[in-house]
C-alpha positions as CSV (number, residue, x, y, z in Angstrom):
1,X,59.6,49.8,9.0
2,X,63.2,52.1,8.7
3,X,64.3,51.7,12.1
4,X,66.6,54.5,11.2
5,X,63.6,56.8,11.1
6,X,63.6,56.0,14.7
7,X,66.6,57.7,15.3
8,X,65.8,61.7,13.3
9,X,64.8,63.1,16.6
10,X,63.1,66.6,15.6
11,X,61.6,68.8,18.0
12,X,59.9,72.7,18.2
13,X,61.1,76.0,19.5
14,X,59.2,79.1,20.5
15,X,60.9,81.9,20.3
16,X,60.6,84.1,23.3
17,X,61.3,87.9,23.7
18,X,63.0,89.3,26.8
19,X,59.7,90.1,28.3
20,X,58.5,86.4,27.8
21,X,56.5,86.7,25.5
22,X,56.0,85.1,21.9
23,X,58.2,87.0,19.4
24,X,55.9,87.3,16.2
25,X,56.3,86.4,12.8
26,X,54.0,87.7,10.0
27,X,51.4,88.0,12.9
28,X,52.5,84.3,14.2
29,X,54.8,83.2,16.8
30,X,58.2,82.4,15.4
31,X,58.5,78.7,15.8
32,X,62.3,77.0,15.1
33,X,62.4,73.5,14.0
34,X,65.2,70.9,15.1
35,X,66.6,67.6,14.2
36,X,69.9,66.1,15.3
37,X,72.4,66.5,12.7
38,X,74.0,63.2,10.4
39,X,77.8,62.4,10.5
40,X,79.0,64.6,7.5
41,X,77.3,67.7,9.9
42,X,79.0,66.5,12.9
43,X,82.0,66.3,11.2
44,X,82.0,69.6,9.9
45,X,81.2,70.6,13.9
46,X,84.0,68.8,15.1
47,X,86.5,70.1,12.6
48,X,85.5,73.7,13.4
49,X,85.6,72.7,17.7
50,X,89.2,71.2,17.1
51,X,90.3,74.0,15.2
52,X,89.0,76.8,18.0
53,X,90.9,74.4,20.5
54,X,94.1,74.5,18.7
55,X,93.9,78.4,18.2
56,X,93.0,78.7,21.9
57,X,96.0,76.4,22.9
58,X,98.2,78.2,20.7
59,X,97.9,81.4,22.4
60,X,97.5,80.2,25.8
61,X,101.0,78.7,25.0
62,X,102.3,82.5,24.6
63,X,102.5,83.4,28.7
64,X,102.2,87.0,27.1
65,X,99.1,87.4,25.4
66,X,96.1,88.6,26.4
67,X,94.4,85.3,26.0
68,X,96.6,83.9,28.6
69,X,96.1,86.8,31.3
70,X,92.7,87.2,31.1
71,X,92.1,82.8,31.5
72,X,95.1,81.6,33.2
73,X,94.4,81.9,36.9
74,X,97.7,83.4,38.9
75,X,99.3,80.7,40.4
76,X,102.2,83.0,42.5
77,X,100.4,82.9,45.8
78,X,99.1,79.4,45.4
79,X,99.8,77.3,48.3
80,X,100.9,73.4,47.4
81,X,97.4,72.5,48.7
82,X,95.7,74.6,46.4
83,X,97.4,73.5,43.4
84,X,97.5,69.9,44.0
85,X,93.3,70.4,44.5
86,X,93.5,73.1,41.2
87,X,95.2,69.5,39.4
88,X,92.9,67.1,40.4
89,X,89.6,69.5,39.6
90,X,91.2,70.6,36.5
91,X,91.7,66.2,35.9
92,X,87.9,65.5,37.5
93,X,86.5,64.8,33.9
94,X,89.3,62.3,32.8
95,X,89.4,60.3,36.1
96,X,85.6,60.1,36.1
97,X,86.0,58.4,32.7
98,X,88.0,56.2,33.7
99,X,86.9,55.3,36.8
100,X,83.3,54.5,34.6
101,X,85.8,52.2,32.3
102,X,86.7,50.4,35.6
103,X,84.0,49.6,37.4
104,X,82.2,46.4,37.2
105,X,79.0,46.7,37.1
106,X,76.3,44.7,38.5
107,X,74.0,42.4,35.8
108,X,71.5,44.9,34.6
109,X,67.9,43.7,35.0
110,X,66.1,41.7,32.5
111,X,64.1,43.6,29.8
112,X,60.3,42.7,30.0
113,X,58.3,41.1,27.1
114,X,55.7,42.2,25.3
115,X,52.9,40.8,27.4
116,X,54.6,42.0,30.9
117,X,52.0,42.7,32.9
118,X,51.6,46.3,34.8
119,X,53.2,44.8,38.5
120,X,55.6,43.4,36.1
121,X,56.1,47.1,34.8
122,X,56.2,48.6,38.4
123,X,58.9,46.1,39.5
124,X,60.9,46.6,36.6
125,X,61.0,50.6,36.9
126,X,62.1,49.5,40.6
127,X,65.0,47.7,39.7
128,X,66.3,49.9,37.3
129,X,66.3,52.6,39.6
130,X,68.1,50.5,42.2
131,X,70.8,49.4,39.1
132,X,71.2,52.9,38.4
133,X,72.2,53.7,42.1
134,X,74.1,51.1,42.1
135,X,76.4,51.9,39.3
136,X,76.8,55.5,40.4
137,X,77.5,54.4,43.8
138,X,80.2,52.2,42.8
139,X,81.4,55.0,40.3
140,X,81.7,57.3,42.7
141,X,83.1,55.1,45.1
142,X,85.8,54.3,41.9
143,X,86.2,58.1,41.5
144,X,87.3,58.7,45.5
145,X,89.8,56.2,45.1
146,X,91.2,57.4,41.8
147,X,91.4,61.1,42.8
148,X,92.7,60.0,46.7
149,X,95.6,57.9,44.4
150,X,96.4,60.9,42.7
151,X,96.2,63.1,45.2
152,X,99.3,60.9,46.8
153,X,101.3,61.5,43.8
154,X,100.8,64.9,43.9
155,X,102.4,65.1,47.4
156,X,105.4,63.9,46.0
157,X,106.2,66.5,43.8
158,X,108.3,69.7,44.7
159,X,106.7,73.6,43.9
160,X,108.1,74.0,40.3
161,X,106.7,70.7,39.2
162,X,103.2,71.1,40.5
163,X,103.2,75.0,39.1
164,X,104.3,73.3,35.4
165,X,101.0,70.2,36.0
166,X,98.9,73.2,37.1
167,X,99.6,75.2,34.0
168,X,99.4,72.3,32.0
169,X,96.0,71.4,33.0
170,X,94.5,74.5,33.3
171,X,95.4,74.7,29.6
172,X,94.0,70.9,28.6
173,X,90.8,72.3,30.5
174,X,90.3,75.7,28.8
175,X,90.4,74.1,26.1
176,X,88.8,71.0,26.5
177,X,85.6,73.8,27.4
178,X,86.2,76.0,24.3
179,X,86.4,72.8,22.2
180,X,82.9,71.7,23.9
181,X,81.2,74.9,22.9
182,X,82.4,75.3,19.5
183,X,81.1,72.0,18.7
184,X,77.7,72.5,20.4
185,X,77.3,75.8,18.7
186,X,77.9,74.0,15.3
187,X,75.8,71.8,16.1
188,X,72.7,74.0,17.1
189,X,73.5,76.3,14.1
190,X,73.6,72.8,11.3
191,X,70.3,71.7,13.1
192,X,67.8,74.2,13.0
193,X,65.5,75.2,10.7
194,X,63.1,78.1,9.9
195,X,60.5,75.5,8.4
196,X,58.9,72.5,9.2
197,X,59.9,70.6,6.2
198,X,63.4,71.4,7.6
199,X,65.4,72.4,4.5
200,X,65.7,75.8,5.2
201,X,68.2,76.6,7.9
202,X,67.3,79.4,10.3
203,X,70.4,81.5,10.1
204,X,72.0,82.3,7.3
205,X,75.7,81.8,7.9
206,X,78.0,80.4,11.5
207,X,78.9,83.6,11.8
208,X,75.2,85.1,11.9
209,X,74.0,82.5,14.1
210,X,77.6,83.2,16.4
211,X,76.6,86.8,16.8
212,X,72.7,86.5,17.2
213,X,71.5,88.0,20.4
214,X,72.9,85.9,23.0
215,X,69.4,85.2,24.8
216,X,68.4,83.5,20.7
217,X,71.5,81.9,20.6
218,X,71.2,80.3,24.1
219,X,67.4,79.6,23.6
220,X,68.3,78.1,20.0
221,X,71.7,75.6,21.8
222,X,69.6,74.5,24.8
223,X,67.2,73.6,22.8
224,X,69.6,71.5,20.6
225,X,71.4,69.5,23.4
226,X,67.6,69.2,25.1
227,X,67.4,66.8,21.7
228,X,70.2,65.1,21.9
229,X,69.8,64.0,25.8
230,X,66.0,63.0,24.8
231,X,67.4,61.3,22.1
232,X,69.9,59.3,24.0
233,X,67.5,58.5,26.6
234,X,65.3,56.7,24.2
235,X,68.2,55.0,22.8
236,X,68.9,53.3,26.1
């Protein structure tokens, strides 16, 4: 057997209207077909996500564009406090990481054989709930420490200095989030398909499936990252 057959994780998508129900199709409900896309597609995703970062960035560099004033929060009448806490939020995602490259974890429990029996099953379920507590105890724990470090570092800095980190983060975050959902969009729009054989893509172009109606396009994504987690999850 492949095992990389293993890995083409497809899935189905009804199409619903605003009122819920079925939106037909030559007197059938329109069904969408998905797969999670190869490397050369999630290359092409990627390129297309870094680029929409980089423009973002660009203009968010220009304090007088409209880009900038309609995303960069005003930071005038921000207290110390409320900066130092804007850093830190603004840094959640990178000291989560690596307080998860940190932490040691506990041994992970052993995997059962073929001929487990069903206790054998029920204890093992048991135990891999209590290992997955663990870990996010002890990540979170990690995570309180790291931010609480930071936090002291932050106290040492004077007004102008925690204005400049604040502006530099809200930037890194911005687009950090428009990078994130260029690429999923890419990704949903190079991974679905009007047919079940799945060689006939279900918009045309991007740029169609950018400025579908945004209760299709967010039906059509959703449905695309719902793969992917499934996908992971049977990985692990």
């Amino acid at each position: 057997m492949d095992l990389s057959t293993l890995f083409r994780w497809t899935g189905e998508l009804e199409v619903l209207g605003r009122d819920g129900e079925p939106v037909m199709s030559r007197n059938r409900p329109l069904i969408l077909y998905q797969r999670i896309i190869g490397d050369a597609d999630v290359t092409i995703a990627r390129k297309h996500a870094l680029k929409a970062s980089r423009d973002l960035r660009r203009l968010l560099k220009d304090r007088k564009s409209d880009s900038y004033a309609a995303l960069v929060p005003d930071y005038t009448e921000m207290d110390d406090t409320v900066l130092r806490n804007s850093v830190i939020l603004s840094e959640a995602l990178e000291l989560r990481q690596r307080a998860l490259d940190t932490i040691e974890r506990p041994r992970k429990p052993l995997e059962l054989t073929s001929d487990a029996t069903l206790e054998d099953r029920e204890n093992y379920l048991t135990e891999t709930e209590e290992y997955d507590k663990m870990v996010d105890d002890l990540l979170n724990e990690k995570f309180e420490q790291l931010a609480k470090t930071r936090k002291e570092q932050l106290e040492q800095l004077d007004k102008d200095t925690l204005v400049d980190l604040f502006l530099v983060s809200i930037v890194e975050s911005l687009c950090r989030a428009e990078m994130l959902r260029i690429f999923n969009t890419w990704c949903a729009y190079l991974g679905t398909y009007s047919n079940k054989q799945m060689n006939k893509r279900a918009f045309k172009s991007y740029h169609n499936f950018d400025n579908a109606a945004s209760e299709l396009k967010s039906l059509v994504i959703g449905g695309y990252m719902r793969l992917e987690i499934e996908g992971e999850t049977l990985k692990n």
